[in-house]
C-alpha positions, 0 to 999 in steps of 0.5 A: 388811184385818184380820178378827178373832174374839173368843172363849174358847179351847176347843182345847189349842192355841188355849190354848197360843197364849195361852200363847204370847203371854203368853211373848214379851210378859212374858218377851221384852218384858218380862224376867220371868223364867219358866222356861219356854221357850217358853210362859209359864203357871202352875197358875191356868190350870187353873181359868180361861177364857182370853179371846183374840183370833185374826187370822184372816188369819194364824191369829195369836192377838194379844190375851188376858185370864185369866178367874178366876169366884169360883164355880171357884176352887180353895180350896186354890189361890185367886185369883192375887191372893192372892199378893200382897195379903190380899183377905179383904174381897173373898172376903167378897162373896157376889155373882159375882166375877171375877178379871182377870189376864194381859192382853196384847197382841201388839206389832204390833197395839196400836192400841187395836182389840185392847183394845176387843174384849178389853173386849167379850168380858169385857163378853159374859162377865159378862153370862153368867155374872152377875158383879158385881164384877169385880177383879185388878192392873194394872202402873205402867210405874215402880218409882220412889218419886215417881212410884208416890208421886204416882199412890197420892195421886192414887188416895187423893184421887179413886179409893180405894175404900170401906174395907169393899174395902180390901185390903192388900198381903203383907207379903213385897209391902210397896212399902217406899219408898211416901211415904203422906204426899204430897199432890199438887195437879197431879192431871191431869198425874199421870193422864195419865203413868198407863198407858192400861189404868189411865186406862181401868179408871178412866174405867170407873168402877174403884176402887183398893183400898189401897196399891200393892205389888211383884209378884215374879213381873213385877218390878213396881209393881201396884195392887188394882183392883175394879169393881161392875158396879152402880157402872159409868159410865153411858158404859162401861155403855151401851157394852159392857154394853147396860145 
């Protein structure tokens, strides 16, 4: 029997467990390279919260989300998305903004628990803080042309945000190899092949805010996503925000 504990990490080395996880899923599972040994963190750490999720059987931490406020962010640092997209739009905002990144969860415990109360406890952290607009990238499990061809036209013709969010990615992030021309009319077997956490973020209500790009950092395929709390679905709204 499982007995889980949700919260922001406060010890040195509840983060370091964070760390850690981040480690043995990005650099272990899968190949980044980082040059560390044995924990996997950067200098954007030193400005955000760091959600997690602890075994409590085994003192295990298992699951964790990096939480960036627009209101503690270094202007000479900025966000972590900023190294690969120009986000102007988005700093533009006035509301609170909160910037995702990191998430992962342990290999043995991905049977969609651990993501509901990592949810949760972002849920809990912008009704604390008054975050409207919550933002940050999430990974396609392909870097082939078709495949990140079709999911751009799948986003452009029902998930693409208004212009005034549009983001664009660096030029040195540029996803060369991108058909913006393709047109697909096979739109739910395009979802379906989409990773779980994307289908989610967009059953949320998530919008995508422009053109796919590569992440150097995890030799991957990233889109731009934004959600406005405002513009929620009702279904998500009522269940983790009590809205």
């Amino acid at each position: 029997m499982f007995d889980y504990e949700i919260k922001i990490a406060e010890t040195k080395q509840e983060k370091e467990a964070a760390f850690r996880l981040r480690f043995d899923v990005f650099k272990k599972e899968l190949g980044c390279s980082f040059s560390s040994e044995s924990l996997e963190t950067d200098i954007y750490d030193n400005y955000c919260d760091h959600l997690i999720v602890i075994d409590r059987t085994k003192n295990l931490v298992v699951g964790t989300y990096r939480l960036l406020l627009g209101s503690r962010v270094n202007p000479k640092i900025g966000f972590y998305s900023e190294k690969i997209f120009d986000i102007k739009n988005i700093k533009k905002l006035k509301e609170e903004k909160l910037e995702l990144s990191r998430s992962c969860i342990h290999q043995d415990y991905r049977e969609g628990i651990i993501i509901h109360l990592l949810w949760n406890g972002i849920a809990k952290y912008i009704k604390e803080n008054s975050v409207r607009y919550v933002f940050g990238s999430v990974r396609l499990n392909s870097i082939q042309p078709q495949d990140v061809s079709n999911s751009f036209s799948l986003i452009k013709q029902k998930y693409y945000a208004p212009l005034k969010f549009r983001v664009y990615p660096l030029k040195k992030c540029g996803f060369k190899e991108l058909d913006k021309k393709l047109k697909i009319t096979e739109h739910k077997e395009v979802f379906l092949k989409l990773p779980a956490l994307v289908k989610g973020y967009l059953r949320s209500g998530v919008k995508i805010c422009g053109e796919p790009a590569w992440n150097p950092d995890f030799g991957s395929v990233v889109f731009f996503i934004l959600l406005d709390i405002e513009n929620m679905s009702n279904k998500y709204r009522r269940h983790f925000l009590n809205l």
